[in-house]
C-alpha positions as CSV (number, residue, x, y, z in Angstrom):
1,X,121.0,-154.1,39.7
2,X,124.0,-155.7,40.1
3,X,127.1,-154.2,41.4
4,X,129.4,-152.6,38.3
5,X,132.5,-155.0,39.9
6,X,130.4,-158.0,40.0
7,X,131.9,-161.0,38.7
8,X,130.5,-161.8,35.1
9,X,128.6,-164.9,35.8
10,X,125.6,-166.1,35.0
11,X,122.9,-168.4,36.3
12,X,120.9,-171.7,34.5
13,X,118.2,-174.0,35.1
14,X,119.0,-177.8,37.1
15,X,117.2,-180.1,37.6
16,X,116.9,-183.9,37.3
17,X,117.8,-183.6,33.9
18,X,121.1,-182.1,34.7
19,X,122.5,-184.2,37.8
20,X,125.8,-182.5,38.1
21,X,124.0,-179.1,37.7
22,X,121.5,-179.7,40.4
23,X,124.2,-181.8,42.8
24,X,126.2,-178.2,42.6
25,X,123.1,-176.5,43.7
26,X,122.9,-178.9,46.7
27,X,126.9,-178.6,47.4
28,X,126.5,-174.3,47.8
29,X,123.1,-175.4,50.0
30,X,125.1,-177.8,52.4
31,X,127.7,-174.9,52.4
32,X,125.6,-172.5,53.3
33,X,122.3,-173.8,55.2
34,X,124.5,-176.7,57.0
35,X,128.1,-175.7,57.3
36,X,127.8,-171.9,58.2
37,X,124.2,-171.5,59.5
38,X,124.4,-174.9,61.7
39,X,121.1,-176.4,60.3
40,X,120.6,-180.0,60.0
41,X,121.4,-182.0,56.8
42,X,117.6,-183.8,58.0
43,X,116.3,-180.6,57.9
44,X,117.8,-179.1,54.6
45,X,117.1,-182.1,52.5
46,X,113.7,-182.4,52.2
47,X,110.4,-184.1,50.4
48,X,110.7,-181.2,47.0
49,X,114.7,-182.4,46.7
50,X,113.1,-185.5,44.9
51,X,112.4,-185.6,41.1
52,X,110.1,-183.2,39.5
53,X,108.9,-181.7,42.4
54,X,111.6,-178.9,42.2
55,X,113.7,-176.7,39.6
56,X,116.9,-175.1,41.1
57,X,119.0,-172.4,39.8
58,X,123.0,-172.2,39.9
59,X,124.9,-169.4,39.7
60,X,128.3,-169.7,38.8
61,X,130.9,-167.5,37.8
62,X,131.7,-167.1,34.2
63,X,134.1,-168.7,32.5
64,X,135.3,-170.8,35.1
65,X,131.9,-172.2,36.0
66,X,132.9,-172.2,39.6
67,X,129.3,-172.5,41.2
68,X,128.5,-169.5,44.1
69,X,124.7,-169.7,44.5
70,X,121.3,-171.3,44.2
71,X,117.6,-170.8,44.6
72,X,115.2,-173.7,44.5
73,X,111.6,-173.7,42.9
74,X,109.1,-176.2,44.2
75,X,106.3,-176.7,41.6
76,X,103.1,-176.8,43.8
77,X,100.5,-177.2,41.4
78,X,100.3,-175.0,37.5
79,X,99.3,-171.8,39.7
80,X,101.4,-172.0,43.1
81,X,105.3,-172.3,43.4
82,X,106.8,-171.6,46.4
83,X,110.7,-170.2,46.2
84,X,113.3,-171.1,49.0
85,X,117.0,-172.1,49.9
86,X,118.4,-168.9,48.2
87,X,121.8,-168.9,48.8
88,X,125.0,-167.5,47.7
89,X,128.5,-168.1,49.0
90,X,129.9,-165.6,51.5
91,X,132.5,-163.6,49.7
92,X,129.9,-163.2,47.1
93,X,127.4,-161.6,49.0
94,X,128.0,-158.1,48.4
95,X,127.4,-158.3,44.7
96,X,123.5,-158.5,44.7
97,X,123.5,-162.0,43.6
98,X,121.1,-162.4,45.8
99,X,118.4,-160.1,44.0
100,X,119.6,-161.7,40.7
101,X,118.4,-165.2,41.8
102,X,115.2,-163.6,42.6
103,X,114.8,-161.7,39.9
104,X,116.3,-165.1,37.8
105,X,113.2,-167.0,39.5
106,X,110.3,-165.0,38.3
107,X,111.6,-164.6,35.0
108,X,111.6,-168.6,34.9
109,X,108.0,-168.9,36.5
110,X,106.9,-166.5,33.9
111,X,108.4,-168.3,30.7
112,X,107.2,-171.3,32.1
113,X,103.7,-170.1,32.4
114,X,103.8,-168.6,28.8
115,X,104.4,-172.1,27.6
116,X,101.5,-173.7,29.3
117,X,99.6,-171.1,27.9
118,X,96.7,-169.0,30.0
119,X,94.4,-171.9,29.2
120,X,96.1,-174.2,31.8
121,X,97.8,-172.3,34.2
122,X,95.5,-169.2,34.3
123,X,97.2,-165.7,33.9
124,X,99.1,-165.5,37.3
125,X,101.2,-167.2,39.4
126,X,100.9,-167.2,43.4
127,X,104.7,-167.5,44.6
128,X,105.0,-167.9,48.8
129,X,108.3,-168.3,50.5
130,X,109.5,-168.5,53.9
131,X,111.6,-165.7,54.9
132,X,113.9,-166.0,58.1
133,X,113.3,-163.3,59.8
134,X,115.9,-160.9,59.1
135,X,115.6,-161.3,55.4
136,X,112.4,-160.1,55.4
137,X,113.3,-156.7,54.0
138,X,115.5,-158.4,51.1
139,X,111.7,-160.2,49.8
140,X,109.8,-156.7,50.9
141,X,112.2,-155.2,48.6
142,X,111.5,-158.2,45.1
143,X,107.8,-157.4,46.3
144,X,106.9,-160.0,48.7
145,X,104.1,-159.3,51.2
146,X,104.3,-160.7,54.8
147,X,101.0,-163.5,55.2
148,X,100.4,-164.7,59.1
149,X,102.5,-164.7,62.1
150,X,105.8,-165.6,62.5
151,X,106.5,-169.4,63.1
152,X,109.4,-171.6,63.8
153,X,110.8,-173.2,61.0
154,X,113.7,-175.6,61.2
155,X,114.7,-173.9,64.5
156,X,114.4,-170.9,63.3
157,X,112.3,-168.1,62.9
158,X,110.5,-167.7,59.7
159,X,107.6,-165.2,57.8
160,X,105.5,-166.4,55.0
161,X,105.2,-164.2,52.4
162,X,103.8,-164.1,48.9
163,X,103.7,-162.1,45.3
164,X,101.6,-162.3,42.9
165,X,103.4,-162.6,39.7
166,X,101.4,-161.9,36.3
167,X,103.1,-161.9,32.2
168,X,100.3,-159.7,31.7
């Protein structure tokens, strides 16, 4: 739960449909990933950055719309999405926006999957992420579970880990 002195805010769906939306989600990513944790722009940018492969999620601030955070969905087939490039601007970090995204992300999956309909999708969704390592309590926590070894992502080290997630 967020923290009673959060900022009201609020977070929405972008995607190609919404090009200023979803070029705001990439702004806090370069701001993040490539300005203050030093990763490459080749690196950050990837293959699921390209139409319909991906839905991000913006969080901004409420009224001012001033955008603070993103988290980015890649659509792997009806039954796997993988989540990754949470991020939230520094000074907003101690508000649990963090968990919010998260929480944000399922609750997207899960609608999504209700409008397919159990037919086509099935009734759950396998959602994998890679965590840097120490993150990995912050997924332990929204009920991830480490999958493999460790590995080097990026430069960096990384866990898999999974959730099942279920509208049932």
């Amino acid at each position: 739960m967020p923290s009673s002195d959060a900022p009201a805010h609020e977070i929405v769906p972008a995607d190609e449909q919404t090009p200023e939306l979803l070029a705001q989600c990439l702004q806090m990513r370069v701001a993040v990933f490539i300005e203050e944790q030093k990763f490459s722009m080749d690196d950050e940018i990837d293959k699921y950055d390209t139409p319909g492969k991906s839905t991000h999620l913006l969080l901004r601030l409420v009224p001012s719309l001033e955008p603070i955070g993103t988290i980015r969905i890649v659509h792997l087939s009806a039954t796997e999405k993988k989540i990754g490039r949470l991020c939230v601007l520094k000074d907003y970090r101690n508000f649990k926006f963090g968990k919010d995204l998260m929480l944000a992300a399922h609750d997207y999956l899960l609608s999504r999957q209700a409008d397919r309909g159990s037919a086509e999708a099935g009734p759950s969704l396998t959602v994998s992420l890679h965590s840097q390592i120490y993150v990995k309590g912050f997924y332990a926590k929204c009920g991830y579970e480490e999958v493999g070894q460790e590995f080097d992502e990026d430069g960096a080290p990384h866990q898999k880990m999974v959730r099942h997630l279920s509208a049932q």
